[in-house]
C-alpha positions in Angstrom: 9.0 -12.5 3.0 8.5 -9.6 5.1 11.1 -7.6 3.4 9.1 -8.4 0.2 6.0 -7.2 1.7 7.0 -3.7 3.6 10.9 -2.7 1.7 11.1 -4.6 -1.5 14.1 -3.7 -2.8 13.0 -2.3 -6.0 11.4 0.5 -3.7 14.5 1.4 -1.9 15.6 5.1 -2.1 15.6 8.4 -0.2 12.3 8.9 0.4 9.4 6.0 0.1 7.0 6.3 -3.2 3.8 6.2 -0.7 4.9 9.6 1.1 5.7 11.3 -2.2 2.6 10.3 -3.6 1.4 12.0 0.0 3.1 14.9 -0.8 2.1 15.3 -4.1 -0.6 14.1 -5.2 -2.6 14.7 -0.9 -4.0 12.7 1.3 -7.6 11.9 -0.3 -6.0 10.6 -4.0 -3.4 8.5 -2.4 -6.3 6.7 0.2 -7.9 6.2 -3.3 -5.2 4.6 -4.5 -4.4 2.0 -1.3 -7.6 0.8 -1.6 -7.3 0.5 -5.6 -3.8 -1.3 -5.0 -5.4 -4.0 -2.7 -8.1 -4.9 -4.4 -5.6 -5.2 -7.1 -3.4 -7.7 -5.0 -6.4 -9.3 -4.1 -8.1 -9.7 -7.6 -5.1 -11.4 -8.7 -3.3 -13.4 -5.5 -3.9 -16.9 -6.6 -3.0 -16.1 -10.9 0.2 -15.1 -9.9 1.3 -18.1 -7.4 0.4 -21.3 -6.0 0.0 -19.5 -2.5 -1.9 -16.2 -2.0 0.3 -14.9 1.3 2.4 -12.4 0.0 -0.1 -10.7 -2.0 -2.5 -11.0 0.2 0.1 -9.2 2.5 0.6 -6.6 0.6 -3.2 -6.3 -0.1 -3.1 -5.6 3.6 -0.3 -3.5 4.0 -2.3 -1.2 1.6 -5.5 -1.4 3.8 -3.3 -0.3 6.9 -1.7 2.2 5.0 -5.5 3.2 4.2 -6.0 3.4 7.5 -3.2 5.2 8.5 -3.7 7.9 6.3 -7.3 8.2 7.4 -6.1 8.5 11.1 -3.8 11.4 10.0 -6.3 12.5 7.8 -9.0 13.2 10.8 -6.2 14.5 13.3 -5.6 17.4 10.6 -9.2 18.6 10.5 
């Protein structure tokens, strides 16, 4: 499930989608977006299975992400 959560497959390539979206689109849109994509996992979790975890999971992931990019964020200024 973890491979799910951090690498799904359908994400595999050369560079990650989160660190283009870094590079392209900076820091401030894509910490915009994290928090949009886990309330997103969040708002739907229990429509889309019988147990939350994995998007509940990835709801997280997003949040550290979130967080991650805030850290780099303040180190840069």
């Amino acid at each position: 499930m973890n491979e799910a959560v951090n690498h799904p497959d359908h994400y595999q390539g050369k560079a990650e989608c989160i660190d283009m979206m870094v590079e392209l689109f900076g820091v401030d849109d894509t910490k915009g977006f994290c928090l949009c994509n886990a309330f997103k996992y969040l708002w739907r979790c229990k429509q889309k299975h019988e147990t939350p975890a994995e998007d509940v999971k990835k709801a997280d992931w997003y949040l550290q992400k979130y967080l991650e990019l805030e850290g780099e964020q303040n180190e840069n200024n």
